[in-house]
PDBQT receptor file of N, H, CA, C and O in Angstrom, charges set to zero:
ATOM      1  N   UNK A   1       0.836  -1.184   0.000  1.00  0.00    +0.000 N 
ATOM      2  CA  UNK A   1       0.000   0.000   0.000  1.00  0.00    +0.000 C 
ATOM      3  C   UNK A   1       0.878   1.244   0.000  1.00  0.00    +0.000 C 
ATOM      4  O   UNK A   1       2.052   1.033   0.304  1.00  0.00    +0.000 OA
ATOM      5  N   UNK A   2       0.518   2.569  -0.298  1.00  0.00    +0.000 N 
ATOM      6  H   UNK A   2      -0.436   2.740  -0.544  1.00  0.00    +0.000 HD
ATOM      7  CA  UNK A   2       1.023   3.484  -0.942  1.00  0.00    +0.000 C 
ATOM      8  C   UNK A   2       0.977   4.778   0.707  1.00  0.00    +0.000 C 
ATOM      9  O   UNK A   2      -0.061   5.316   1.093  1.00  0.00    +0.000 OA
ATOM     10  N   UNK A   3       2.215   4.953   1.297  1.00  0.00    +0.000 N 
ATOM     11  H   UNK A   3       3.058   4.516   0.984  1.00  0.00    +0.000 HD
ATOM     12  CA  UNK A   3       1.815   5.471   2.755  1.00  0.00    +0.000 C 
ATOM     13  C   UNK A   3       2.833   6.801   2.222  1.00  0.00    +0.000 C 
ATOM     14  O   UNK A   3       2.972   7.651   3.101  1.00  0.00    +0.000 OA
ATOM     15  N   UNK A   4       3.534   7.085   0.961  1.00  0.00    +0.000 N 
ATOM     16  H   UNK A   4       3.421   6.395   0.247  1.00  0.00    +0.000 HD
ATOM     17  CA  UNK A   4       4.267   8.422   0.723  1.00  0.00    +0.000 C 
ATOM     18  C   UNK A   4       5.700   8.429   1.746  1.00  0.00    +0.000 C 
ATOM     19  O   UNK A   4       6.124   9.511   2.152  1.00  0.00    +0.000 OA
ATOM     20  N   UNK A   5       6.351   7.205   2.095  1.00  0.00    +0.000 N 
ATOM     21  H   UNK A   5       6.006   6.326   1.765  1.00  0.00    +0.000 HD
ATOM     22  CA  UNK A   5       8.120   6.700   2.495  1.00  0.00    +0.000 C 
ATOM     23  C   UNK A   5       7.855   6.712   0.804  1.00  0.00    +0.000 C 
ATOM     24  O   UNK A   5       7.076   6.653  -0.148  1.00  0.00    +0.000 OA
ATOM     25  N   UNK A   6       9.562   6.877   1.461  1.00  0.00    +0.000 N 
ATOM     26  H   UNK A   6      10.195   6.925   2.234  1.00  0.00    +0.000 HD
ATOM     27  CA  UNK A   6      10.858   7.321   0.472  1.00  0.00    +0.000 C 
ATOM     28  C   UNK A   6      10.878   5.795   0.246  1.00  0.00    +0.000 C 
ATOM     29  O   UNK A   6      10.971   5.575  -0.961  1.00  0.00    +0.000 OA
ATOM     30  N   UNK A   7      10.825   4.674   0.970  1.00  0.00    +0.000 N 
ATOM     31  H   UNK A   7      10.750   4.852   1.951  1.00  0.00    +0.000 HD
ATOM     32  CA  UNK A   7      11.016   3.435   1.106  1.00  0.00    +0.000 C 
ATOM     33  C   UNK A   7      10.593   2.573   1.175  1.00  0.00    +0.000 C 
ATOM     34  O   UNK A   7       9.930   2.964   2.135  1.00  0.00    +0.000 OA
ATOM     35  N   UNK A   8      10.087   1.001   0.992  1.00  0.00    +0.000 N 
ATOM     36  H   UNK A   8      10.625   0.683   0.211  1.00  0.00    +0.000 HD
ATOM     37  CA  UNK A   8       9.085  -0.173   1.258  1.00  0.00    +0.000 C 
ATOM     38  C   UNK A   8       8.755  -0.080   2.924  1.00  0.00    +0.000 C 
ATOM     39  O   UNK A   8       9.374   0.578   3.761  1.00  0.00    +0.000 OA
ATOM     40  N   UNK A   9       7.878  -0.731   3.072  1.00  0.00    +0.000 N 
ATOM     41  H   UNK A   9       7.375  -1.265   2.393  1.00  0.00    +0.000 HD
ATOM     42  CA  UNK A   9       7.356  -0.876   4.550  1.00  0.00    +0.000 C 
ATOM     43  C   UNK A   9       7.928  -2.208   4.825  1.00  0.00    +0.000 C 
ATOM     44  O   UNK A   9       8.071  -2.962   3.863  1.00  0.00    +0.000 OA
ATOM     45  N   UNK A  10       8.325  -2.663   6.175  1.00  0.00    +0.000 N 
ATOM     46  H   UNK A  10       8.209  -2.050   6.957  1.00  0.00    +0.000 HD
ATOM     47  CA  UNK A  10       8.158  -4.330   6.162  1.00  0.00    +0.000 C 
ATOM     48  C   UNK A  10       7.226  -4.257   7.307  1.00  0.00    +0.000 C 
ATOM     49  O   UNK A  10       7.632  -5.241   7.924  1.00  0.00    +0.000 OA
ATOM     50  N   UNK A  11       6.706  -4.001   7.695  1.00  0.00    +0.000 N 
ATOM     51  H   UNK A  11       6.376  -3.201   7.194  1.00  0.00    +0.000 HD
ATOM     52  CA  UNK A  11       5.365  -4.462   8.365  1.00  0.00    +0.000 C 
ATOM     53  C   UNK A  11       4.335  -3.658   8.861  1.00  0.00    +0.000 C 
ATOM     54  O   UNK A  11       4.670  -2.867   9.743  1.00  0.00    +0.000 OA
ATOM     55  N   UNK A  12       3.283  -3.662   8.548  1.00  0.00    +0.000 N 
ATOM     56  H   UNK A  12       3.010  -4.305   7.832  1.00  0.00    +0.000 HD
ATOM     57  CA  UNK A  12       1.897  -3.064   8.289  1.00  0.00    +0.000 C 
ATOM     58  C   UNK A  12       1.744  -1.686   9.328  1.00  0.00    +0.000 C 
ATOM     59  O   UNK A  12       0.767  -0.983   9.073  1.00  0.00    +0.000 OA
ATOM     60  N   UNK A  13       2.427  -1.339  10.218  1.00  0.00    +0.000 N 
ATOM     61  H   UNK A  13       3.222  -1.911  10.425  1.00  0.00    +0.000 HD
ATOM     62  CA  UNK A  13       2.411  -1.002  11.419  1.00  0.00    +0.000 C 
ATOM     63  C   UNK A  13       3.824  -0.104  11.831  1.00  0.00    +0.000 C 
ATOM     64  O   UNK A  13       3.913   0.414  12.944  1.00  0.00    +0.000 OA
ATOM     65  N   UNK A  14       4.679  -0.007  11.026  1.00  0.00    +0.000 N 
ATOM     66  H   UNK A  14       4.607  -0.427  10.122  1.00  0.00    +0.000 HD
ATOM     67  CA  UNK A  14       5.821   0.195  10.502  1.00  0.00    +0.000 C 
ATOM     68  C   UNK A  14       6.030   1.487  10.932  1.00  0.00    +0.000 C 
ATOM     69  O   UNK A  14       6.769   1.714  11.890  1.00  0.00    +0.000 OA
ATOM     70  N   UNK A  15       5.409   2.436  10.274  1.00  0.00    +0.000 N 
ATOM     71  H   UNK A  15       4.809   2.252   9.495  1.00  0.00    +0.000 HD
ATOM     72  CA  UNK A  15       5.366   4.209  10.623  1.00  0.00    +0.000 C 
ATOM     73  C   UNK A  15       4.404   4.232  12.565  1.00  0.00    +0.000 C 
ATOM     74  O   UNK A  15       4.507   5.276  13.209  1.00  0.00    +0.000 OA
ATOM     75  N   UNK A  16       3.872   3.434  12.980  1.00  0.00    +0.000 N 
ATOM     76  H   UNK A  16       3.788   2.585  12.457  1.00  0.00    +0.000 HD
ATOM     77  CA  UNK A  16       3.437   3.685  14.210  1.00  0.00    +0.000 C 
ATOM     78  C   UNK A  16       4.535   3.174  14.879  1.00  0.00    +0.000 C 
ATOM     79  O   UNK A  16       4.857   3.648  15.968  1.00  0.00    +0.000 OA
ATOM     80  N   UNK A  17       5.258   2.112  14.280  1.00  0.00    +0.000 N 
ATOM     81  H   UNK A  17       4.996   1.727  13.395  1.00  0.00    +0.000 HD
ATOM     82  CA  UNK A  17       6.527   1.722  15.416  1.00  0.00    +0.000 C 
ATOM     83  C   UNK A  17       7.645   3.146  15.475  1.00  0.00    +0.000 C 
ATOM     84  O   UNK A  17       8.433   3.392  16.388  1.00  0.00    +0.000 OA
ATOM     85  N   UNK A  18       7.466   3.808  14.444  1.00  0.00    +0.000 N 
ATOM     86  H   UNK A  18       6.825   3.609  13.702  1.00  0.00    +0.000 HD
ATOM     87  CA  UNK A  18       8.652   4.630  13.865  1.00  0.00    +0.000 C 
ATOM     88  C   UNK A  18       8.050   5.938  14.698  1.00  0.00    +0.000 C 
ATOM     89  O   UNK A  18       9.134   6.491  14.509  1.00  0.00    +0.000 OA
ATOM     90  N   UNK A  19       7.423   6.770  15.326  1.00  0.00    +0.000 N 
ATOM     91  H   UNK A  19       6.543   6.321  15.480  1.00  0.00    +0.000 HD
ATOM     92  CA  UNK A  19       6.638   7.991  15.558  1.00  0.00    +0.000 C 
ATOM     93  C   UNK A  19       6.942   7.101  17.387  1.00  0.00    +0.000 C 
ATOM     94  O   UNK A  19       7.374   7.825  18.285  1.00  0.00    +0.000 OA
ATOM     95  N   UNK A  20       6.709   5.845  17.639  1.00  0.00    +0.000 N 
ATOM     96  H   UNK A  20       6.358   5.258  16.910  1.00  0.00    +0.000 HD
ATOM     97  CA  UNK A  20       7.263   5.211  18.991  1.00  0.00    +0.000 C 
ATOM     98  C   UNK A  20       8.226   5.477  19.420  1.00  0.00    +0.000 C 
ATOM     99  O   UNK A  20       8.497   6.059  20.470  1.00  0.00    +0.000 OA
ATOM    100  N   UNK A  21       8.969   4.990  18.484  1.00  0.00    +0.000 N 
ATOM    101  H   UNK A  21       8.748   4.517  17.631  1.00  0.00    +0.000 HD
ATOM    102  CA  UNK A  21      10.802   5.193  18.789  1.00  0.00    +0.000 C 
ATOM    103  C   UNK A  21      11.074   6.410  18.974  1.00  0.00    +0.000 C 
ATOM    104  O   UNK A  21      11.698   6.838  19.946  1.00  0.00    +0.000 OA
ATOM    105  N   UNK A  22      10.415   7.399  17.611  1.00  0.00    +0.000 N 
ATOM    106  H   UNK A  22       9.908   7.052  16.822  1.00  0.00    +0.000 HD
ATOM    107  CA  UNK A  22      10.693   8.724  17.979  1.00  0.00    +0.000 C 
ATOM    108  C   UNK A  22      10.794   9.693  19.262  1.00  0.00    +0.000 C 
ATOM    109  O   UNK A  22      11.697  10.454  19.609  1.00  0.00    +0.000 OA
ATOM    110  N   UNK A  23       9.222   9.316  19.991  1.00  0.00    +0.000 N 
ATOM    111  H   UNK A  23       8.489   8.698  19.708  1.00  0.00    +0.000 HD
ATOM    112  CA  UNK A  23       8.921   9.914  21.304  1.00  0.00    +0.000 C 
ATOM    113  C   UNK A  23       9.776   9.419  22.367  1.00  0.00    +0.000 C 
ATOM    114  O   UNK A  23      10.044  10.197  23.284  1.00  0.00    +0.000 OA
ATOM    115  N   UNK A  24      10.256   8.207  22.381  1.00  0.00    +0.000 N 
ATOM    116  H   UNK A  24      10.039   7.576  21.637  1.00  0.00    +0.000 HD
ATOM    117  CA  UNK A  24      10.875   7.177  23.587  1.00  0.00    +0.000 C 
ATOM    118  C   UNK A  24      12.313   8.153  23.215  1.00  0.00    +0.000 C 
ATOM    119  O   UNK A  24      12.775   8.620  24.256  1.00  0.00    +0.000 OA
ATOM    120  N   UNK A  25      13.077   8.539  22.015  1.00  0.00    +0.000 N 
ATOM    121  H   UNK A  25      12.702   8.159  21.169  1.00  0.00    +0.000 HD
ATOM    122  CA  UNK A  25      14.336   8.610  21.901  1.00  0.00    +0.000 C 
ATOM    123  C   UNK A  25      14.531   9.831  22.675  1.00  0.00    +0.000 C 
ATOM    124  O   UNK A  25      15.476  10.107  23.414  1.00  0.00    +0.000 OA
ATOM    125  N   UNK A  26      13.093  10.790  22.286  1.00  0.00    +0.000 N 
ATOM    126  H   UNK A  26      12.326  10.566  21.686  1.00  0.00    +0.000 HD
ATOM    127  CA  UNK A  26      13.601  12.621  22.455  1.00  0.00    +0.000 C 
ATOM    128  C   UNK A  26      13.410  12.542  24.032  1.00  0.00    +0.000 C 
ATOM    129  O   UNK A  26      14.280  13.059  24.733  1.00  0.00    +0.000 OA
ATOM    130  N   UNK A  27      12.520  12.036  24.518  1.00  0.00    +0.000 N 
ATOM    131  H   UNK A  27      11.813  11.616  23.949  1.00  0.00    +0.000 HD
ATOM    132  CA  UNK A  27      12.234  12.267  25.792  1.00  0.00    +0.000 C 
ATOM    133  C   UNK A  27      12.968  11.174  26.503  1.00  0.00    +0.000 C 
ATOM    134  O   UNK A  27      13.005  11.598  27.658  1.00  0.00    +0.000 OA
ATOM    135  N   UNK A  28      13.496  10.164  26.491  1.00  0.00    +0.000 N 
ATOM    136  H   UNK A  28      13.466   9.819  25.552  1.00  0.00    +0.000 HD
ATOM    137  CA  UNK A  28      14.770   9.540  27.237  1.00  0.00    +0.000 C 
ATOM    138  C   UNK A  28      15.868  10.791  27.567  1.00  0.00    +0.000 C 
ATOM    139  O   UNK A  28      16.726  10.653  28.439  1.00  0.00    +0.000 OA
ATOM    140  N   UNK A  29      15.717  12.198  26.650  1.00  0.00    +0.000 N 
ATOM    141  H   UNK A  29      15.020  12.310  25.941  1.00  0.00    +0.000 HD
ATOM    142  CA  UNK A  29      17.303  12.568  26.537  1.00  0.00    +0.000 C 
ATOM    143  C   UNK A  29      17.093  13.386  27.890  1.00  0.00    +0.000 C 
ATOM    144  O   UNK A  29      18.145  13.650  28.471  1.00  0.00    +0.000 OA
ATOM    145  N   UNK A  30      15.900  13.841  28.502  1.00  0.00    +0.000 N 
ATOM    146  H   UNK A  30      15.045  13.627  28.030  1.00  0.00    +0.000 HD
ATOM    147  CA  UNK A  30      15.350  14.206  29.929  1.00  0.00    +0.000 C 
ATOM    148  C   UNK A  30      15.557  13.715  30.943  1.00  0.00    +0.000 C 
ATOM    149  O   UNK A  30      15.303  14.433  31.909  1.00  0.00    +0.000 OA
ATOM    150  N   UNK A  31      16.095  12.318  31.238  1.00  0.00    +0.000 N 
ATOM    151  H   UNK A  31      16.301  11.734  30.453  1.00  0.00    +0.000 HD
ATOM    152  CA  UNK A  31      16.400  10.955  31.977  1.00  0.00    +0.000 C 
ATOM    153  C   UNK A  31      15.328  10.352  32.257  1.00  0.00    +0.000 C 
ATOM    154  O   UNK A  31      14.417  10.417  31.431  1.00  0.00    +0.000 OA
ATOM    155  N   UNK A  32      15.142   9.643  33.418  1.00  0.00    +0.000 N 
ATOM    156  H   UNK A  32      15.881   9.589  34.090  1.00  0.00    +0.000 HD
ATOM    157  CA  UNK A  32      14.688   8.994  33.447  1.00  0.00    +0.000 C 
ATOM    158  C   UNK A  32      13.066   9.747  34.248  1.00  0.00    +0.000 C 
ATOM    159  O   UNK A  32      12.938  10.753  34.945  1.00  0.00    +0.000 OA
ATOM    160  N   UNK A  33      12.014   8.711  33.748  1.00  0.00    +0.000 N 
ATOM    161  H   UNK A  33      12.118   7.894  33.182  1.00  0.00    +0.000 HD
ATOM    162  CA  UNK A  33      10.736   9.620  33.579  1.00  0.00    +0.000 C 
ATOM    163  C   UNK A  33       9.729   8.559  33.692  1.00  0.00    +0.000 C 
ATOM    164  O   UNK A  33       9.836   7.579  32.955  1.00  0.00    +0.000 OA
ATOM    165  N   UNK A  34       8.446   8.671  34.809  1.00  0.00    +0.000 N 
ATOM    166  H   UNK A  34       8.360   9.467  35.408  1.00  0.00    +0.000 HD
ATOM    167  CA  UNK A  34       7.605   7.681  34.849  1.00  0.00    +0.000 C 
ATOM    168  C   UNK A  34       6.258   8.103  35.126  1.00  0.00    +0.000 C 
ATOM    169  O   UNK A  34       5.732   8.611  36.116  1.00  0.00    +0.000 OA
ATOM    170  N   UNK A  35       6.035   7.922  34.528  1.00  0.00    +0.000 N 
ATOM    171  H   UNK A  35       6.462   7.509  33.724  1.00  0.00    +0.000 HD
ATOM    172  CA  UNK A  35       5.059   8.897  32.897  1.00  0.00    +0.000 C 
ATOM    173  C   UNK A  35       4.372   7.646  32.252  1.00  0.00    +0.000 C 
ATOM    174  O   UNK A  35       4.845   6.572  31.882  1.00  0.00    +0.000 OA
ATOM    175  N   UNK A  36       3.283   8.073  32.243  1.00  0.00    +0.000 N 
ATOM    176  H   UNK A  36       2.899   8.946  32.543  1.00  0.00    +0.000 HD
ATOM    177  CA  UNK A  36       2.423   7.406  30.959  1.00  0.00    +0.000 C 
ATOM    178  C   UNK A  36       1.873   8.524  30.310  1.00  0.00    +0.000 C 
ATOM    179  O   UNK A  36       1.279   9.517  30.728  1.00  0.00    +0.000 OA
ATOM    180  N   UNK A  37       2.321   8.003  28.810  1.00  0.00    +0.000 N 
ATOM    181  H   UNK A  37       2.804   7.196  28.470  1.00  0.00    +0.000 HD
ATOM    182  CA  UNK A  37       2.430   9.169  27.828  1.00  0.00    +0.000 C 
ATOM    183  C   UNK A  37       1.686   8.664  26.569  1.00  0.00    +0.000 C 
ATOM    184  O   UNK A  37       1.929   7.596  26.008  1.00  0.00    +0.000 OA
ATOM    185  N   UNK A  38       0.614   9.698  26.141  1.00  0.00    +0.000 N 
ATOM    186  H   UNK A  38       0.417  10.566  26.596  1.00  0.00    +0.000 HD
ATOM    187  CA  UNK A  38      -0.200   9.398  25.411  1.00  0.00    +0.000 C 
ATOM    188  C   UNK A  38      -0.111  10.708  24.191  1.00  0.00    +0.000 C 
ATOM    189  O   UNK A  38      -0.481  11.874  24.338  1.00  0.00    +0.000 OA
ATOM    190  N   UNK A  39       0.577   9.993  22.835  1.00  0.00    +0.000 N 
ATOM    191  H   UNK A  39       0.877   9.046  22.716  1.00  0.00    +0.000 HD
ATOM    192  CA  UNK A  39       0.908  11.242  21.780  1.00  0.00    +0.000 C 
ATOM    193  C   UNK A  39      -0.176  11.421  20.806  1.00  0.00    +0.000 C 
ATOM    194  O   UNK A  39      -0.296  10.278  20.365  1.00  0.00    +0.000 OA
ATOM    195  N   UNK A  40      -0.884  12.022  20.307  1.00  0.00    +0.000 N 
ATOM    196  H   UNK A  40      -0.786  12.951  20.665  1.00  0.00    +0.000 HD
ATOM    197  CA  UNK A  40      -1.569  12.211  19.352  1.00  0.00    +0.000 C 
ATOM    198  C   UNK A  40      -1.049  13.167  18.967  1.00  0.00    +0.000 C 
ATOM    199  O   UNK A  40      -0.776  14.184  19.604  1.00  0.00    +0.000 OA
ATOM    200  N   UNK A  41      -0.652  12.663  16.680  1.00  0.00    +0.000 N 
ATOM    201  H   UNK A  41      -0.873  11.837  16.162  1.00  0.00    +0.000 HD
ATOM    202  CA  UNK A  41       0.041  13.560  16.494  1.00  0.00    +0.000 C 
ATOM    203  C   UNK A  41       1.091  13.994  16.784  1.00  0.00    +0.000 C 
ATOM    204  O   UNK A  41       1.290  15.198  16.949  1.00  0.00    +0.000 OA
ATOM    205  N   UNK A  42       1.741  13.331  16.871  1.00  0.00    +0.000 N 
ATOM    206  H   UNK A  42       1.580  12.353  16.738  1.00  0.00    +0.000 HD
ATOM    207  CA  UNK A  42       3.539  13.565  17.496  1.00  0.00    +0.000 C 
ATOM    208  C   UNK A  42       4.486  13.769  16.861  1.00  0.00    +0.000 C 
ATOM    209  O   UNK A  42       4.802  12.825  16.136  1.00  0.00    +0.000 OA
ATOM    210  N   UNK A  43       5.398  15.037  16.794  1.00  0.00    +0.000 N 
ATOM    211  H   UNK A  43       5.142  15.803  17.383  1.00  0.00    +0.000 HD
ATOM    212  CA  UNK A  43       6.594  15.024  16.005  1.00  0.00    +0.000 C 
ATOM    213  C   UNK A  43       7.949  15.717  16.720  1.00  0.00    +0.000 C 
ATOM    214  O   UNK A  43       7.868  16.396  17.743  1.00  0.00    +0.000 OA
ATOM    215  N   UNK A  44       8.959  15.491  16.153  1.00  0.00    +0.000 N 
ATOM    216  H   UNK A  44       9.025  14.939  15.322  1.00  0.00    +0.000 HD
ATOM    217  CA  UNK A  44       9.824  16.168  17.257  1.00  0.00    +0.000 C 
ATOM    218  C   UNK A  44       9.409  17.213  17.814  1.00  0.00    +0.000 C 
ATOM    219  O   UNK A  44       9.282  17.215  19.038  1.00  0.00    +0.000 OA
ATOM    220  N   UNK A  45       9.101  18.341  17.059  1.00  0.00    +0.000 N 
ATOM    221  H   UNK A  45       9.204  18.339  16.064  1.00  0.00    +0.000 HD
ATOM    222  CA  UNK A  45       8.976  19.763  17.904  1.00  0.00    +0.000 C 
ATOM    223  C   UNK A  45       8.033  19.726  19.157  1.00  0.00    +0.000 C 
ATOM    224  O   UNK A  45       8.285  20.283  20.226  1.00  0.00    +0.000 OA
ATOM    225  N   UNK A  46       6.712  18.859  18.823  1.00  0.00    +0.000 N 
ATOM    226  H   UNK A  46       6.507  18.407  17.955  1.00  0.00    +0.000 HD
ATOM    227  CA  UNK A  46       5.889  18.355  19.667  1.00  0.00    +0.000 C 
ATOM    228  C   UNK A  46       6.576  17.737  21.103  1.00  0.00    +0.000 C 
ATOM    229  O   UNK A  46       6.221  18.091  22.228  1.00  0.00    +0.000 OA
ATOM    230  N   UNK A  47       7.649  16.725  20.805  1.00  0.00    +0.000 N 
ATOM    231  H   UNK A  47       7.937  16.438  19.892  1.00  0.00    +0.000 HD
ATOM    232  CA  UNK A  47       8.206  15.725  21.659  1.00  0.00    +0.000 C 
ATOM    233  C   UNK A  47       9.287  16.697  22.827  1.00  0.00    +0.000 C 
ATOM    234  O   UNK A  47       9.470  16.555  24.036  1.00  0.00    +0.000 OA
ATOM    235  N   UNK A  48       9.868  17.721  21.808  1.00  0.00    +0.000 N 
ATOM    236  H   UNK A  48       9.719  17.837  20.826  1.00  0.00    +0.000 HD
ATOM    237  CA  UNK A  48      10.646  18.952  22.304  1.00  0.00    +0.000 C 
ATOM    238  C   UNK A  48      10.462  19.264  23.304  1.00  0.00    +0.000 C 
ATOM    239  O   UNK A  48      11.236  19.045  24.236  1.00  0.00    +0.000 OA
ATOM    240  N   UNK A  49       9.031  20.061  23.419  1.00  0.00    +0.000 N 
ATOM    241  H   UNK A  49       8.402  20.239  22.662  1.00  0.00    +0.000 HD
ATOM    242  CA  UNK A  49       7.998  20.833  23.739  1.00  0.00    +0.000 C 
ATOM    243  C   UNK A  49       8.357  19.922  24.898  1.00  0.00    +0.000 C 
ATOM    244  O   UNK A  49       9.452  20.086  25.436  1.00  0.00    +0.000 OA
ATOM    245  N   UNK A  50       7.462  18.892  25.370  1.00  0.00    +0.000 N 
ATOM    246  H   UNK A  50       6.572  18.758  24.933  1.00  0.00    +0.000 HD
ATOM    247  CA  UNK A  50       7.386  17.893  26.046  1.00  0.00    +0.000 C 
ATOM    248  C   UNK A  50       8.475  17.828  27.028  1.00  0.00    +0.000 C 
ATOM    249  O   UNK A  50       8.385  17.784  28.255  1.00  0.00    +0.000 OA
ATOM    250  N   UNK A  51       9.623  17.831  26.210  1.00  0.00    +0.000 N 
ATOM    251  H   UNK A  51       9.697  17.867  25.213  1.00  0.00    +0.000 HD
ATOM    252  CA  UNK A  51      10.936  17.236  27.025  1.00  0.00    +0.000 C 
ATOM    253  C   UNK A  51      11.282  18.624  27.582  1.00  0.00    +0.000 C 
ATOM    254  O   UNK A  51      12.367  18.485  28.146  1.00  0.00    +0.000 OA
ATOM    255  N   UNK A  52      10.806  20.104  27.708  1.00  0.00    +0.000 N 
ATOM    256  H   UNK A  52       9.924  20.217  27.250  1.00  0.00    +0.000 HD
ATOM    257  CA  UNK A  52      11.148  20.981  28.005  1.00  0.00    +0.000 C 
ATOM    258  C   UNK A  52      10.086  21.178  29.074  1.00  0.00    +0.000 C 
ATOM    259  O   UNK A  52      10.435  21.790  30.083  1.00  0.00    +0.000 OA
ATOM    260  N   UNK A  53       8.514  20.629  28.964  1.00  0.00    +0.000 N 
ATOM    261  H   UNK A  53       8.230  20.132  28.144  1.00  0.00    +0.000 HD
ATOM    262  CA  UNK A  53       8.046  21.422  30.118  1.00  0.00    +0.000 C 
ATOM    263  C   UNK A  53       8.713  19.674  31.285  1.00  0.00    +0.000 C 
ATOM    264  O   UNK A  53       8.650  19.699  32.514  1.00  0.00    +0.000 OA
ATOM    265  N   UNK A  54       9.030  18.947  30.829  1.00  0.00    +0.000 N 
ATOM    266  H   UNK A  54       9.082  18.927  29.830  1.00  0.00    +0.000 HD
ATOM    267  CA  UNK A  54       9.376  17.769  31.888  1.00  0.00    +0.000 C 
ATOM    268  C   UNK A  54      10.341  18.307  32.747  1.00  0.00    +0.000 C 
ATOM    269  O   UNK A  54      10.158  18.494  33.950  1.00  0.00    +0.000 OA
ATOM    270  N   UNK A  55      11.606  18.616  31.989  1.00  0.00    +0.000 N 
ATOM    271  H   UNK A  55      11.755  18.464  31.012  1.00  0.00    +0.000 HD
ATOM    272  CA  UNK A  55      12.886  19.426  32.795  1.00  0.00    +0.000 C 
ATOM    273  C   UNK A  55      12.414  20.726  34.031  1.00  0.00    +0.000 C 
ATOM    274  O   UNK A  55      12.740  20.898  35.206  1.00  0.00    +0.000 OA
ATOM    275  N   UNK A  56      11.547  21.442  33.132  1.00  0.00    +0.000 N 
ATOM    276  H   UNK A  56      11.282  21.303  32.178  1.00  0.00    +0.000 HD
ATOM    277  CA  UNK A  56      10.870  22.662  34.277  1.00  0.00    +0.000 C 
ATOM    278  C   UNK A  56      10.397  22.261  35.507  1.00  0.00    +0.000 C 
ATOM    279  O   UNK A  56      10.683  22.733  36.608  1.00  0.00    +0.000 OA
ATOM    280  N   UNK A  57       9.283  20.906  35.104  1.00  0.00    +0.000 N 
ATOM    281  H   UNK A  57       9.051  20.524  34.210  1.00  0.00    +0.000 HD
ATOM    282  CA  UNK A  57       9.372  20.485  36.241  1.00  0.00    +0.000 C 
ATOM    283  C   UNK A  57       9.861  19.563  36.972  1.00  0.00    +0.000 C 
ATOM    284  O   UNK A  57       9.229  18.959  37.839  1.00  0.00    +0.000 OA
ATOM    285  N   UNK A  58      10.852  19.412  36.720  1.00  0.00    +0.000 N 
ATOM    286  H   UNK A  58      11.365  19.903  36.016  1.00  0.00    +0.000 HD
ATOM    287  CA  UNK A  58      12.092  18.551  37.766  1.00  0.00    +0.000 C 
ATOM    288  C   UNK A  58      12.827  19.541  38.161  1.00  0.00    +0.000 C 
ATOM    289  O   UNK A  58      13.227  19.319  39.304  1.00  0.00    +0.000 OA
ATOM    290  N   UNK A  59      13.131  20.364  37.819  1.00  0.00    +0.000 N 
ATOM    291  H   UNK A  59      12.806  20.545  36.890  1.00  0.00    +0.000 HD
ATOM    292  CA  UNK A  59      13.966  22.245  38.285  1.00  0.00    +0.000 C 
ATOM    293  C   UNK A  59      12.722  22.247  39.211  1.00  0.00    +0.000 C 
ATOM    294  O   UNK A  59      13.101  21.644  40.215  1.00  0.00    +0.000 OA
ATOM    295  N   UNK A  60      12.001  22.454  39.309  1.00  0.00    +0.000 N 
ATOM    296  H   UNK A  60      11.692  22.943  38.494  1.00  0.00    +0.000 HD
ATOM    297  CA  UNK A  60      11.098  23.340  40.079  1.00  0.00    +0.000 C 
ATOM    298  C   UNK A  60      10.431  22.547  41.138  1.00  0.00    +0.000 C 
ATOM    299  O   UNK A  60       9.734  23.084  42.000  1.00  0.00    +0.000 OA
ATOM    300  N   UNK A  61      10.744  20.663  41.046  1.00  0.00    +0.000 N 
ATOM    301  H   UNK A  61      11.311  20.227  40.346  1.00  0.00    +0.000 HD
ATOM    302  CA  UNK A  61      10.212  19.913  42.354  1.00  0.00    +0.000 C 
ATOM    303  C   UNK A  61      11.856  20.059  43.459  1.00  0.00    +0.000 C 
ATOM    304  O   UNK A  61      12.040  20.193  44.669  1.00  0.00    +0.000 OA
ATOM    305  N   UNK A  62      12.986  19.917  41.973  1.00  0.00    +0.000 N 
ATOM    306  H   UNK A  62      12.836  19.808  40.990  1.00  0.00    +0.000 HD
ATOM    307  CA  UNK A  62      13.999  20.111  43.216  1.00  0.00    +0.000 C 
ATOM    308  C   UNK A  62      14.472  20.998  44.113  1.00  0.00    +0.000 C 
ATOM    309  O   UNK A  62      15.455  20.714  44.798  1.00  0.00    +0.000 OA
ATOM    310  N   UNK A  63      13.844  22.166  44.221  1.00  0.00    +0.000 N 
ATOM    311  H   UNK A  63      13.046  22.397  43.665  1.00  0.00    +0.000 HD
ATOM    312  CA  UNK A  63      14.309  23.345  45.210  1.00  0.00    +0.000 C 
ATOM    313  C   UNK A  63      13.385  22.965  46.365  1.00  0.00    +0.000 C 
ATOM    314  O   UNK A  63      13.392  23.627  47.404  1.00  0.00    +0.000 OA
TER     315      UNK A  63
């Protein structure tokens, strides 16, 4: 089926594993985080966003 990659798919589900990895990679770079996280629509700048208000508040529980 025709999803507009540069590339073949190998499995049906392929771009939802890929937008997964994405969110797990940007927001790992925050440390460690225990969180249940629900993306709709997710892209880095989105994930950014995210990993910036997380840091604020870890600055602001540690004082």
């Amino acid at each position: 089926f025709k999803t507009g990659c540069l590339s073949k798919l190998h499995w049906l589900d392929e771009l939802v594993r890929h937008k997964i990895l994405d969110i797990l990679g940007d927001i790992s770079l925050v440390g460690p985080v225990n969180a249940h996280i629900i993306a709709v629509l997710s892209s880095h700048k989105l994930n950014a966003e995210l990993a910036s208000k997380l840091l604020d508040f870890r600055r602001k529980e540690e004082l």
